[in-house]
DRENVO-405912 format. One record per residue (C-alpha): z, y, x; residue number from 0; residue in one letter; chain. Coordinates in nm, 2 decimals, always signed. Layout:
N
<pt <Z Y X> NUM 'A' 'A'>,
...
END
This chain:
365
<pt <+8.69 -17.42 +6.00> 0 'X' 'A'>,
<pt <+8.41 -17.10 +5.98> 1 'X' 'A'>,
<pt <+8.17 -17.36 +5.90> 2 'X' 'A'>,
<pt <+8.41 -17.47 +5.60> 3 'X' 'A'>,
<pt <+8.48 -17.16 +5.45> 4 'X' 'A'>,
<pt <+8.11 -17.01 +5.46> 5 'X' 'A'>,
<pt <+8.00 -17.31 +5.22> 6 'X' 'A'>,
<pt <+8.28 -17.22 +4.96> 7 'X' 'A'>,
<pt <+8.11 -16.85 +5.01> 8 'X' 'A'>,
<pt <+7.74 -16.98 +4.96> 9 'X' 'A'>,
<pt <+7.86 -17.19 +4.63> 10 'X' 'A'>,
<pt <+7.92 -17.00 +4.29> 11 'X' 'A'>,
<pt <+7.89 -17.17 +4.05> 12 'X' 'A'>,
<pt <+8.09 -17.48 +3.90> 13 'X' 'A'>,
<pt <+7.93 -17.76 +3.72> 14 'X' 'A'>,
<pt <+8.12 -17.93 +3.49> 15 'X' 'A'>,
<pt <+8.07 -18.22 +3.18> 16 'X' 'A'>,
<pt <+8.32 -18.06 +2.91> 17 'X' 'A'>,
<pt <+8.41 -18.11 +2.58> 18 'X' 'A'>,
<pt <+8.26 -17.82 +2.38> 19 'X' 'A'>,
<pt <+8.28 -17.96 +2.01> 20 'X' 'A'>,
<pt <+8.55 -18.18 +1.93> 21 'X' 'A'>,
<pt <+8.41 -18.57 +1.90> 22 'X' 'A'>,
<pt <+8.10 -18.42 +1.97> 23 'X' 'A'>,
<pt <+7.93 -18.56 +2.34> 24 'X' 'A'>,
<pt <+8.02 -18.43 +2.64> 25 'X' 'A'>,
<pt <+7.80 -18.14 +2.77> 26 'X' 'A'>,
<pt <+7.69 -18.01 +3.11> 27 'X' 'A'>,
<pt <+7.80 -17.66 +3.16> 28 'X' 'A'>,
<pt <+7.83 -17.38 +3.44> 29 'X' 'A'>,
<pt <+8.12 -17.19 +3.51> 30 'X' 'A'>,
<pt <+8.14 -16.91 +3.79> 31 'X' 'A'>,
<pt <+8.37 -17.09 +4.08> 32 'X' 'A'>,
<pt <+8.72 -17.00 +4.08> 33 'X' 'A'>,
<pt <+8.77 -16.79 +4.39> 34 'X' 'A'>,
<pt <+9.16 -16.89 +4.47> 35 'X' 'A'>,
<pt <+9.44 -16.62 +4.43> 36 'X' 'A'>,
<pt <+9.78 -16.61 +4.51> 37 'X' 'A'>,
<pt <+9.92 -17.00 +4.61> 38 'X' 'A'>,
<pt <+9.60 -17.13 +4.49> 39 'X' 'A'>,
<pt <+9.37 -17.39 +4.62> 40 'X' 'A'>,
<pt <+9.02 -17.47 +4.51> 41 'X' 'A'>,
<pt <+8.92 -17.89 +4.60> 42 'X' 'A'>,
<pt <+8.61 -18.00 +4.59> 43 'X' 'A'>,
<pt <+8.61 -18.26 +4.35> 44 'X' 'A'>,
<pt <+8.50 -18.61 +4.48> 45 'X' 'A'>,
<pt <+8.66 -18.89 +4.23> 46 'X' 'A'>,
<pt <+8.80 -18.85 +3.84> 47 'X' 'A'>,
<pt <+8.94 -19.14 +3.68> 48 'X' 'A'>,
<pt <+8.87 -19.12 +3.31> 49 'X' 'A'>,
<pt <+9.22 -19.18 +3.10> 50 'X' 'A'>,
<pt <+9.27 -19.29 +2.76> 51 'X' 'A'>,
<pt <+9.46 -18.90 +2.75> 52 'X' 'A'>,
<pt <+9.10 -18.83 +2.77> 53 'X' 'A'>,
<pt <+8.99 -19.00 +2.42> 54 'X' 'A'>,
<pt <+9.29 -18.79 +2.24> 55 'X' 'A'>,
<pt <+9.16 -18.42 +2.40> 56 'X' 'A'>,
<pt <+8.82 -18.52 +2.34> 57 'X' 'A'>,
<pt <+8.91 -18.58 +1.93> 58 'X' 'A'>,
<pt <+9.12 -18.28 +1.92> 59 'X' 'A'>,
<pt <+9.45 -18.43 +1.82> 60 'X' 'A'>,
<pt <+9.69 -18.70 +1.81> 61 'X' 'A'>,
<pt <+9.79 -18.95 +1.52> 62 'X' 'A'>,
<pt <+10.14 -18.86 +1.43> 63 'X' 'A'>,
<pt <+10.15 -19.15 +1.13> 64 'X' 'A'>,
<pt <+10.22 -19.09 +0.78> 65 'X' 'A'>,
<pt <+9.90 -18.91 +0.79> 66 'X' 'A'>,
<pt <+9.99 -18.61 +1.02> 67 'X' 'A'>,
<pt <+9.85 -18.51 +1.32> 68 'X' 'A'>,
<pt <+9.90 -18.27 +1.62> 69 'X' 'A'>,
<pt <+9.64 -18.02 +1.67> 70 'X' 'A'>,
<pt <+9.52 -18.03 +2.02> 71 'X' 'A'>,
<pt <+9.43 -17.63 +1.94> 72 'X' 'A'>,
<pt <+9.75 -17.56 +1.81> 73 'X' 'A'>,
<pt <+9.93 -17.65 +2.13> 74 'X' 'A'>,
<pt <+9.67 -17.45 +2.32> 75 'X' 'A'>,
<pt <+9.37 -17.60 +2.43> 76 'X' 'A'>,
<pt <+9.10 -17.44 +2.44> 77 'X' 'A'>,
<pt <+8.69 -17.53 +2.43> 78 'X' 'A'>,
<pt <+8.51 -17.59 +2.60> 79 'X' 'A'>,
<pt <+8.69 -17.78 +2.85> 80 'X' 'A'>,
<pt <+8.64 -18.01 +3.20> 81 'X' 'A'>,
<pt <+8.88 -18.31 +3.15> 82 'X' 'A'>,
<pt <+9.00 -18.50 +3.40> 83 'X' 'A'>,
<pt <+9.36 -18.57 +3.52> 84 'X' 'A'>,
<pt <+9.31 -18.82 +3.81> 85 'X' 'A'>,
<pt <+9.14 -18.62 +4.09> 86 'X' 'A'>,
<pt <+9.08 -18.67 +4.44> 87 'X' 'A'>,
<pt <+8.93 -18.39 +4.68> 88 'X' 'A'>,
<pt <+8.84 -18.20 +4.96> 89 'X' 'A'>,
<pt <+9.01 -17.90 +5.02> 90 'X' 'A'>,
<pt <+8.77 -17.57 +5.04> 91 'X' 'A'>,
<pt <+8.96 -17.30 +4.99> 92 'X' 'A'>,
<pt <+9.30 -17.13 +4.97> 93 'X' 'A'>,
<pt <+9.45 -16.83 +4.81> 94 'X' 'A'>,
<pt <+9.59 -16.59 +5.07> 95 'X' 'A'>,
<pt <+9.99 -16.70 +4.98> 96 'X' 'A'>,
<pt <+9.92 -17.07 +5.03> 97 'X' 'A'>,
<pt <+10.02 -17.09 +5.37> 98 'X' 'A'>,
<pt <+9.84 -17.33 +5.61> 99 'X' 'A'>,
<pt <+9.63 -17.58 +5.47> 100 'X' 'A'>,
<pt <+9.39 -17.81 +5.62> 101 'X' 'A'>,
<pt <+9.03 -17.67 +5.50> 102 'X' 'A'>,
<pt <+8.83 -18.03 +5.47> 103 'X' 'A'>,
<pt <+9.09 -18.27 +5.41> 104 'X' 'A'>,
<pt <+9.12 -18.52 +5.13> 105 'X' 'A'>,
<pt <+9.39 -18.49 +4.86> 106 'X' 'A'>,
<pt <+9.54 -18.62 +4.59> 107 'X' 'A'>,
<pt <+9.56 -18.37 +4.28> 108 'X' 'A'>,
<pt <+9.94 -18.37 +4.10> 109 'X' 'A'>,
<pt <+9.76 -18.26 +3.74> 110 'X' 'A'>,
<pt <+10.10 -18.22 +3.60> 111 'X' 'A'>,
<pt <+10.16 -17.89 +3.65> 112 'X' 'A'>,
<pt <+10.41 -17.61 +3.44> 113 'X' 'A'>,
<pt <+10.52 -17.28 +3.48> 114 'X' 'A'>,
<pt <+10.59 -17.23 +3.82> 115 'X' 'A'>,
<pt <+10.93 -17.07 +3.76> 116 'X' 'A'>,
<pt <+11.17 -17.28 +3.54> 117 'X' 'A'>,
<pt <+11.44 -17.49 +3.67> 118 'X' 'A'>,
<pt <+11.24 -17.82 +3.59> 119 'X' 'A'>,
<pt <+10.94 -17.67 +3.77> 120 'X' 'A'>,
<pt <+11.16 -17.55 +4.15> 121 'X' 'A'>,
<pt <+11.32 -17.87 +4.08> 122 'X' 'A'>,
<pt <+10.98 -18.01 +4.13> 123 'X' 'A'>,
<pt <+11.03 -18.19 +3.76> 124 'X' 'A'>,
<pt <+10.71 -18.02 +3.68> 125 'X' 'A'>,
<pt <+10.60 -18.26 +3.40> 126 'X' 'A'>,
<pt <+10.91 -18.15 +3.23> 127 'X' 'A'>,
<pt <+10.84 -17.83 +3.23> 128 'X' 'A'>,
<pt <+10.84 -17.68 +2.85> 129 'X' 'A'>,
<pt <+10.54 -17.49 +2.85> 130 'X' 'A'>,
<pt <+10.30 -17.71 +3.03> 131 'X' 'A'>,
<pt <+9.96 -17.60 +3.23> 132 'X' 'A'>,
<pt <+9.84 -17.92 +3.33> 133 'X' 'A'>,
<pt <+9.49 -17.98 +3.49> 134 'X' 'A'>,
<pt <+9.25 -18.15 +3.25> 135 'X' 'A'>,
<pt <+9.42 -18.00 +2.97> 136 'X' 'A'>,
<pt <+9.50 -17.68 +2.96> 137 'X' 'A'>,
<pt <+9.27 -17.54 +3.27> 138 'X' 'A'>,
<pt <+8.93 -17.71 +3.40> 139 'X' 'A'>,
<pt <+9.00 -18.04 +3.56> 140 'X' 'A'>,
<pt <+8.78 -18.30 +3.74> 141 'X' 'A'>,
<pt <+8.46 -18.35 +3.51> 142 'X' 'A'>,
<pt <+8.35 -18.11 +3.73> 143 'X' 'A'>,
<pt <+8.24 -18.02 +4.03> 144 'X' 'A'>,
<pt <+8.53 -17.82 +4.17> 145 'X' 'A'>,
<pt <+8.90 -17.77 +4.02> 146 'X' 'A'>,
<pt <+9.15 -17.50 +4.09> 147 'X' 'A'>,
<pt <+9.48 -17.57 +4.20> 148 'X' 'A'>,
<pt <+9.79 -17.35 +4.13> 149 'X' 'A'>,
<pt <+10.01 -17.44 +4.50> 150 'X' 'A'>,
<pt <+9.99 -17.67 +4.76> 151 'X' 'A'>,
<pt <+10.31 -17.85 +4.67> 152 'X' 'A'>,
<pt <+10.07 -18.01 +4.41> 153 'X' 'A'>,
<pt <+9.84 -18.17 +4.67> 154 'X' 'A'>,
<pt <+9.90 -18.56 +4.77> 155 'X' 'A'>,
<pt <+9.80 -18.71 +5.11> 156 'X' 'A'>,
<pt <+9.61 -19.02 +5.01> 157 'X' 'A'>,
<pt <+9.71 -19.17 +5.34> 158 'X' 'A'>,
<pt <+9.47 -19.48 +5.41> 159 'X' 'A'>,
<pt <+9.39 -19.56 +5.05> 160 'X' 'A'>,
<pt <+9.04 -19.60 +4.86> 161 'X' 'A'>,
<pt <+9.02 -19.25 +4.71> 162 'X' 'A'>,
<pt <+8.91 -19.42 +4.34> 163 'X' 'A'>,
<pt <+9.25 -19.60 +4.36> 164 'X' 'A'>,
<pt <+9.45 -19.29 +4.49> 165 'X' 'A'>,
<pt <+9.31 -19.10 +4.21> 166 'X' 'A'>,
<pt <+9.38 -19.36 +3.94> 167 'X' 'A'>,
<pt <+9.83 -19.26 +4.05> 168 'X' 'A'>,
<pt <+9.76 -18.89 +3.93> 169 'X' 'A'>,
<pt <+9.80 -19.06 +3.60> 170 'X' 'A'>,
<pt <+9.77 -19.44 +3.56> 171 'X' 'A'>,
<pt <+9.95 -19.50 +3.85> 172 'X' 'A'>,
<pt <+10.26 -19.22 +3.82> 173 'X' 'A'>,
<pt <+10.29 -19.34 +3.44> 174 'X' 'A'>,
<pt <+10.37 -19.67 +3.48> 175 'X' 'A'>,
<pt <+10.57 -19.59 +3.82> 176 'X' 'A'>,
<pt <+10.84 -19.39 +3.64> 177 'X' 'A'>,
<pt <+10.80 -19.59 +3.30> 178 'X' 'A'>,
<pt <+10.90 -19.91 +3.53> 179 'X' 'A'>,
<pt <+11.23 -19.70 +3.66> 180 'X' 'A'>,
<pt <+11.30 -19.68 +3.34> 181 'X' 'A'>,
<pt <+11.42 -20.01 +3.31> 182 'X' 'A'>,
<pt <+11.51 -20.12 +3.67> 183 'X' 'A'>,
<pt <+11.74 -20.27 +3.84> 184 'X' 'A'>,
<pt <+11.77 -20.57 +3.67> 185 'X' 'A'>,
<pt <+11.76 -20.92 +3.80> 186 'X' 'A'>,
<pt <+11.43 -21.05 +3.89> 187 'X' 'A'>,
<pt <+11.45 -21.36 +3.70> 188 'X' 'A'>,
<pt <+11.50 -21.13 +3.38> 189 'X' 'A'>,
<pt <+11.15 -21.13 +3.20> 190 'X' 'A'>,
<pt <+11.03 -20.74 +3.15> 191 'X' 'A'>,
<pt <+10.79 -20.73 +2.89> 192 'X' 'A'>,
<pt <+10.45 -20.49 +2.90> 193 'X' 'A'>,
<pt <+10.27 -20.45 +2.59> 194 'X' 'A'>,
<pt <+9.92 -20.39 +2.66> 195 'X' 'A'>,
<pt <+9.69 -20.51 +2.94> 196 'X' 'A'>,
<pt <+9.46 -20.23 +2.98> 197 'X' 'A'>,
<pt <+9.43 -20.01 +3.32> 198 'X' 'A'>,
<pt <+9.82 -19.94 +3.25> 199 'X' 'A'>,
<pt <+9.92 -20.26 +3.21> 200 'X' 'A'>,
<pt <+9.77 -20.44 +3.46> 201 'X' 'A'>,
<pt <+9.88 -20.16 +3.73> 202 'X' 'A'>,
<pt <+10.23 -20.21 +3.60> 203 'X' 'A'>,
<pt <+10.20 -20.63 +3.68> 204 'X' 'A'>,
<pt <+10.11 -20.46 +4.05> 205 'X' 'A'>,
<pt <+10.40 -20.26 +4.09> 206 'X' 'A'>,
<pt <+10.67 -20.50 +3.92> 207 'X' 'A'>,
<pt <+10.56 -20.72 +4.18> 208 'X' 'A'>,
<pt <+10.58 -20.51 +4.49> 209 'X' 'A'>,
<pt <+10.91 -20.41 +4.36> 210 'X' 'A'>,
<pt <+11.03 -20.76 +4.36> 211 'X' 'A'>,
<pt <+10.97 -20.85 +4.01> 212 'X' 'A'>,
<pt <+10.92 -21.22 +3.86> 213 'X' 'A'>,
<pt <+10.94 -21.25 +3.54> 214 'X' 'A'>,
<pt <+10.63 -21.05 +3.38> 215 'X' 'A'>,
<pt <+10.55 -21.09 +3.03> 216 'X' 'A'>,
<pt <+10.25 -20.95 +2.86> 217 'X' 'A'>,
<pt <+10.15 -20.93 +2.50> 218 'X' 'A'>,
<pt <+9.77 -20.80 +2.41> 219 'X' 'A'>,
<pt <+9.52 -20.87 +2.12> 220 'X' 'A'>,
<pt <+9.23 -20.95 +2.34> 221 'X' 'A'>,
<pt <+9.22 -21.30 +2.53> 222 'X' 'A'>,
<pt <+8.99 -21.12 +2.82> 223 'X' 'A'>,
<pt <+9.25 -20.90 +2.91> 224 'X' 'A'>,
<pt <+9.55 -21.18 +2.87> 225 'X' 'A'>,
<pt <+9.36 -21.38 +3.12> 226 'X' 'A'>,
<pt <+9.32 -21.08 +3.37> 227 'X' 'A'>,
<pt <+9.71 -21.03 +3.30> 228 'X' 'A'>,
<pt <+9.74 -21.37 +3.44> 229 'X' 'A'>,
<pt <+9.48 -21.34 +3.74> 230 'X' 'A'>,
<pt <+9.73 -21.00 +3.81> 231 'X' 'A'>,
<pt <+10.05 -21.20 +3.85> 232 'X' 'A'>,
<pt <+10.15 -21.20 +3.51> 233 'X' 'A'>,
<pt <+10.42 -21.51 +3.44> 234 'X' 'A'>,
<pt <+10.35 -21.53 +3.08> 235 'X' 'A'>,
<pt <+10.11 -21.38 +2.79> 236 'X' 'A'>,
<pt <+10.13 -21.38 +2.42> 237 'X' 'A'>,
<pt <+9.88 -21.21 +2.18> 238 'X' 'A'>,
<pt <+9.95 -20.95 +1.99> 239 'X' 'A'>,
<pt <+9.93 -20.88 +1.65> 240 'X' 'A'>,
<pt <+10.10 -21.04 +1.33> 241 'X' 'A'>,
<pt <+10.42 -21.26 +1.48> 242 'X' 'A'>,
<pt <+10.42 -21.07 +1.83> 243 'X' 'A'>,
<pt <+10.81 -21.02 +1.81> 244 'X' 'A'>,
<pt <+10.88 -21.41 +1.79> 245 'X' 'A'>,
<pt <+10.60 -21.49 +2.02> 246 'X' 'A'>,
<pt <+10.79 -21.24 +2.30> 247 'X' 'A'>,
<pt <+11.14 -21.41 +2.25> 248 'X' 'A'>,
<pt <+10.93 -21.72 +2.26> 249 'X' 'A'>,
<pt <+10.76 -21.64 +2.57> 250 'X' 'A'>,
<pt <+11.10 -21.49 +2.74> 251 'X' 'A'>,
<pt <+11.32 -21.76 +2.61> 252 'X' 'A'>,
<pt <+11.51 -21.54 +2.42> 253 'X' 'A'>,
<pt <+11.55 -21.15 +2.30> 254 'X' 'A'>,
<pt <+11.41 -20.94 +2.57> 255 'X' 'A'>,
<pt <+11.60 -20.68 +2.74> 256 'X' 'A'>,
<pt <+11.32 -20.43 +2.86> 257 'X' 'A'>,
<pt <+11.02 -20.40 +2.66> 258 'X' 'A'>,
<pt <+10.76 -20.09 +2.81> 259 'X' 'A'>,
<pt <+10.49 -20.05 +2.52> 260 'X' 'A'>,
<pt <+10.13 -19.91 +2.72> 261 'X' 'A'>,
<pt <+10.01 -19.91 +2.35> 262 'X' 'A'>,
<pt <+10.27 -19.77 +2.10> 263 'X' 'A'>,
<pt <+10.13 -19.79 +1.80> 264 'X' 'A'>,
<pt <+10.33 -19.80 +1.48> 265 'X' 'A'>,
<pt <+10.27 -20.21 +1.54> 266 'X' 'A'>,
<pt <+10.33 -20.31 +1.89> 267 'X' 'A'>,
<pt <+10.66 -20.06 +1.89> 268 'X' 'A'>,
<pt <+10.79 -20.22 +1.59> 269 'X' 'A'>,
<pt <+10.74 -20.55 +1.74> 270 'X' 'A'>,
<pt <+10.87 -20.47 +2.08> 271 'X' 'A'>,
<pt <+11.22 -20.33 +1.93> 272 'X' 'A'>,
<pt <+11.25 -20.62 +1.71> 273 'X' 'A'>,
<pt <+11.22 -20.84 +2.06> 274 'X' 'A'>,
<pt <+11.54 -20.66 +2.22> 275 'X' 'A'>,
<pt <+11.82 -20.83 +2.28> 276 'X' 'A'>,
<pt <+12.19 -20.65 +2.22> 277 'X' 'A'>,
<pt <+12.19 -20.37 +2.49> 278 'X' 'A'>,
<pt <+11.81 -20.36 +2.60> 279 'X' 'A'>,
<pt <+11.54 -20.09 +2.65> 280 'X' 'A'>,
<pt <+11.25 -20.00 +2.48> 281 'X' 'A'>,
<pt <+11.01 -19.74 +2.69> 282 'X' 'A'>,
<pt <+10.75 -19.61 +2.49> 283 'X' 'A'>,
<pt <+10.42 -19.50 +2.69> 284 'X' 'A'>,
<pt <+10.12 -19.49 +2.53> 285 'X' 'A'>,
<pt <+9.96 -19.21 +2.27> 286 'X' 'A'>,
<pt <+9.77 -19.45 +2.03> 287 'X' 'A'>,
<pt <+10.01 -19.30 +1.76> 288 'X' 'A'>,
<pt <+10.15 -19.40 +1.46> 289 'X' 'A'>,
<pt <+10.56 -19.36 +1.35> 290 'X' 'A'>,
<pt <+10.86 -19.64 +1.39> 291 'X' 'A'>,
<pt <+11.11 -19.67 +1.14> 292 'X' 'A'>,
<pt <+11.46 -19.79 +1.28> 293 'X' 'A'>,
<pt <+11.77 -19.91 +1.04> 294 'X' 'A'>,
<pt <+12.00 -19.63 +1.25> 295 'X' 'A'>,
<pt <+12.33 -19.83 +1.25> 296 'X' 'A'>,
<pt <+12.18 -20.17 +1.40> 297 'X' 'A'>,
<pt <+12.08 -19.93 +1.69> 298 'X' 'A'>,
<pt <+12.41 -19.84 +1.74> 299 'X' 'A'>,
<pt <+12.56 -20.19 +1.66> 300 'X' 'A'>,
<pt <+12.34 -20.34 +1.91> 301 'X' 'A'>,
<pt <+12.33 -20.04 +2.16> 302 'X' 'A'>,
<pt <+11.98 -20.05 +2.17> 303 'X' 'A'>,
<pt <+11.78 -19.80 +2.37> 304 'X' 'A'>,
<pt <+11.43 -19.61 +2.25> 305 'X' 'A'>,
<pt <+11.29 -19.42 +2.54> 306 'X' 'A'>,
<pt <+10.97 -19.20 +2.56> 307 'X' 'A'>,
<pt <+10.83 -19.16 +2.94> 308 'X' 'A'>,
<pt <+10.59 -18.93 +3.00> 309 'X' 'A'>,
<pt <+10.37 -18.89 +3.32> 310 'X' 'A'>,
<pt <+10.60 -18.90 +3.64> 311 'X' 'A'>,
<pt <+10.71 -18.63 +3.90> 312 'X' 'A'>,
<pt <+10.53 -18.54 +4.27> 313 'X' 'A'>,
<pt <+10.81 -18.76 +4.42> 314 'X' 'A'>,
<pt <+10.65 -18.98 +4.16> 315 'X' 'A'>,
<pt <+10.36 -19.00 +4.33> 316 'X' 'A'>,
<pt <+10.40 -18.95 +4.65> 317 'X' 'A'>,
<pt <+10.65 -19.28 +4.67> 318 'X' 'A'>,
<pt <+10.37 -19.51 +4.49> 319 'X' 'A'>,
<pt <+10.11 -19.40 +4.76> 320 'X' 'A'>,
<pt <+10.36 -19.48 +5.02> 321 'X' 'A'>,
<pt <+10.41 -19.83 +4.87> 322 'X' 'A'>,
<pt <+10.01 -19.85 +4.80> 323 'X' 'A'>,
<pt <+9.95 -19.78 +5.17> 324 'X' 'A'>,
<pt <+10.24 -20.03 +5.30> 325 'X' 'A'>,
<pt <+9.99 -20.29 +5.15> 326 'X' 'A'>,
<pt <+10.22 -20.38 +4.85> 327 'X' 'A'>,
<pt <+10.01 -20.27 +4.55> 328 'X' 'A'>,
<pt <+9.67 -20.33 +4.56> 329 'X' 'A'>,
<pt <+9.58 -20.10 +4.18> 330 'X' 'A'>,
<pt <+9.41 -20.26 +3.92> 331 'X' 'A'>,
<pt <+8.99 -20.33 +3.93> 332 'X' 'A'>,
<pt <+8.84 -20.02 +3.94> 333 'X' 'A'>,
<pt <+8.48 -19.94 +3.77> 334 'X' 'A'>,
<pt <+8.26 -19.66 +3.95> 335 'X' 'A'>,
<pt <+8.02 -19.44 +3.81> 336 'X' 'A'>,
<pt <+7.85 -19.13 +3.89> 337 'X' 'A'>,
<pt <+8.01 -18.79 +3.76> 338 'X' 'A'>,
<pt <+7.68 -18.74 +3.52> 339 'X' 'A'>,
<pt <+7.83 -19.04 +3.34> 340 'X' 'A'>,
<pt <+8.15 -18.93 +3.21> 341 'X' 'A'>,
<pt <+8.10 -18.93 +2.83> 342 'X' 'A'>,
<pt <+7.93 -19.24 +2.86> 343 'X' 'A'>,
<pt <+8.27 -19.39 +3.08> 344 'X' 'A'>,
<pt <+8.51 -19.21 +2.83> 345 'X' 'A'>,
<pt <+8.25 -19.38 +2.48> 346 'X' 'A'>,
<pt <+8.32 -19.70 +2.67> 347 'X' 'A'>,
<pt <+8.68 -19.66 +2.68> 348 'X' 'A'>,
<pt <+8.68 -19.56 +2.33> 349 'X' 'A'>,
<pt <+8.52 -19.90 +2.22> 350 'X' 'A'>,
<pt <+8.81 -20.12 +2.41> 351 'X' 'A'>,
<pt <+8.54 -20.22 +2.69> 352 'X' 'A'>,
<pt <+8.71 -20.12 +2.94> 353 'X' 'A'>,
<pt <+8.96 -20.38 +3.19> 354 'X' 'A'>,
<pt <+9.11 -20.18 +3.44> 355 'X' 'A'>,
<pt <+9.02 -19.81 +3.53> 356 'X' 'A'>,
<pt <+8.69 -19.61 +3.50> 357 'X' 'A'>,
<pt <+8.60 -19.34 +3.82> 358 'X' 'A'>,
<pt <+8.37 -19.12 +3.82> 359 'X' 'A'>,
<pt <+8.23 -19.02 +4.16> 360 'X' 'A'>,
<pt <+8.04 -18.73 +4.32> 361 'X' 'A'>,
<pt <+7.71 -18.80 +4.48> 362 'X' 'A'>,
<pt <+7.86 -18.68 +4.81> 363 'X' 'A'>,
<pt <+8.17 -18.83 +4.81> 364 'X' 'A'>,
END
């Protein structure tokens, strides 16, 4: 343990691939490391998936439709800035209110952080907190060397799992865990239908599965990533595009009652609520952007539900490791790259060639 904390004391600086310039490439900077206060604890960074989040910060806002946007700046963050959401690390160091915490271990990072104080937050709802401080946002996260850590509560045992996977449920993973919730129980003959088969939608084939799920259908515009939907467990595909809607009833034989969109655009949405049957769900997940227009008493007549699910909770997390680890979720492929690389990962993301999830990874991980 002496041995620990004297190479926290010998390091001072952090090194970190930010976003200084909005759409601009990402740059290598050094910041003085955090020394940790209060609750705090300081990880030692060691994976970082890179997250289509990350495309949205990196531009500076998100497409609202109809031409608006919402200013990244305007909500508060602030350049330059380390990304990174989906981090694994070593502990190094803890502020003196932490309590005990094991100096050296490997954790999970819950990036979803908020105040602190409000009832979402000690209800340990942090990702509904209203005035969110998440990591890779807001503060520093894992393009970096080192990230700070505001309690312990936020830290994740990994268990037994590949630390690129485990870092992958920070985000990826806790997404599509509580966007699946979303719509479950329901029979497992019923067809659920995931729009988009990206890292999200490919991770969400895994979990329907190890849920006890058997009806999986998938709609995406590119035929790589229909046939990877397939080699995933996937019991149908369609592509997307012009004529999605019919192709889903098609494909489900007959209106669909859940529909999770891992896109939501203005199209795919539009599509996946005109697949609905009387009664069913539409969760809405991705940030791609755009607006959806909905004849208001058709929603009513046909109690139709539009949902938004955002992130997931600790509990979140901490239950999808556990089913990870009982061997029921194996994660979707998984790309690794050295840290250095992350605005080349988060340029290839940008272009669409990505299938699966991108980690970076430290030299001495």
């Amino acid at each position: 343990m002496a041995e620990m904390k004297a190479s926290v004391l010998k390091a001072s600086v952090l090194k970190a691939w930010a976003v200084v310039e909005n759409g601009a490439p990402l740059r290598e900077i050094a910041l003085p490391l955090p020394e940790p206060r209060g609750t705090e604890v300081l990880l030692e960074v060691t994976h970082c998936g890179v997250c289509h989040s990350d495309l949205h910060i990196w531009e500076g806002y998100y497409d609202l439709g109809g031409g608006e946007r919402l200013s990244l700046a305007e909500r508060g963050v602030k350049l330059p800035l380390a990304m990174g959401h989906e981090i694994v690390g070593r502990i190094r160091a803890a502020g003196p209110d932490a309590g005990v915490v094991p100096l050296g271990a490997r954790r999970i990072v819950y990036p979803w952080v908020g105040c602190g104080v409000c009832a979402r937050c000690r209800a340990e709802e942090d990702n509904m907190c209203a005035t969110p401080a998440s990591i890779g946002v807001f503060r520093h996260g894992g393009y970096a060397s080192h990230v700070l850590v505001p309690h312990p509560r936020h830290l994740i045992d990994p268990l037994d799992l590949d630390p690129a996977l485990a870092a992958t449920f920070a985000c990826a993973g806790i997404t599509v865990y509580s966007a699946i919730a979303k719509v479950l129980p329901r029979p497992a003959e019923e067809p659920i239908v995931l729009v988009g088969a990206g890292g999200l939608g490919i991770s969400a084939i895994g979990i329907l599965r190890a849920l006890g799920h058997r009806a999986i259908v998938v709609a995406d515009l590119a035929a790589a990533k229909r046939e990877a939907a397939l080699a995933a467990g996937a019991t149908a595909v369609v592509a997307a595009g012009e004529g999605m809607a019919a192709r889903l009833v098609a494909a489900c034989g007959g209106p669909a009652g859940a529909v999770i969109d891992f896109v939501n655009s203005s199209a795919t949405a539009a599509a996946g609520y005109e697949a609905l049957a009387k009664g069913g769900i539409l969760v809405l997940v991705g940030l791609f952007g755009g607006g959806l227009t909905l004849k208001l008493p058709l929603v009513a007549m046909r109690a139709l539900t539009v949902r938004g699910s955002y992130v997931g909770s600790p509990a979140d997390l901490a239950a999808l490791v556990r089913l990870a680890a009982e061997g029921r979720f194996a994660g979707p492929p998984l790309t690794r790259l050295p840290m250095a690389q992350a605005g080349a990962a988060l340029m290839r993301l940008r272009d669409g060639a990505v299938t699966g999830r991108q980690v970076l990874v430290a030299t001495d991980a």
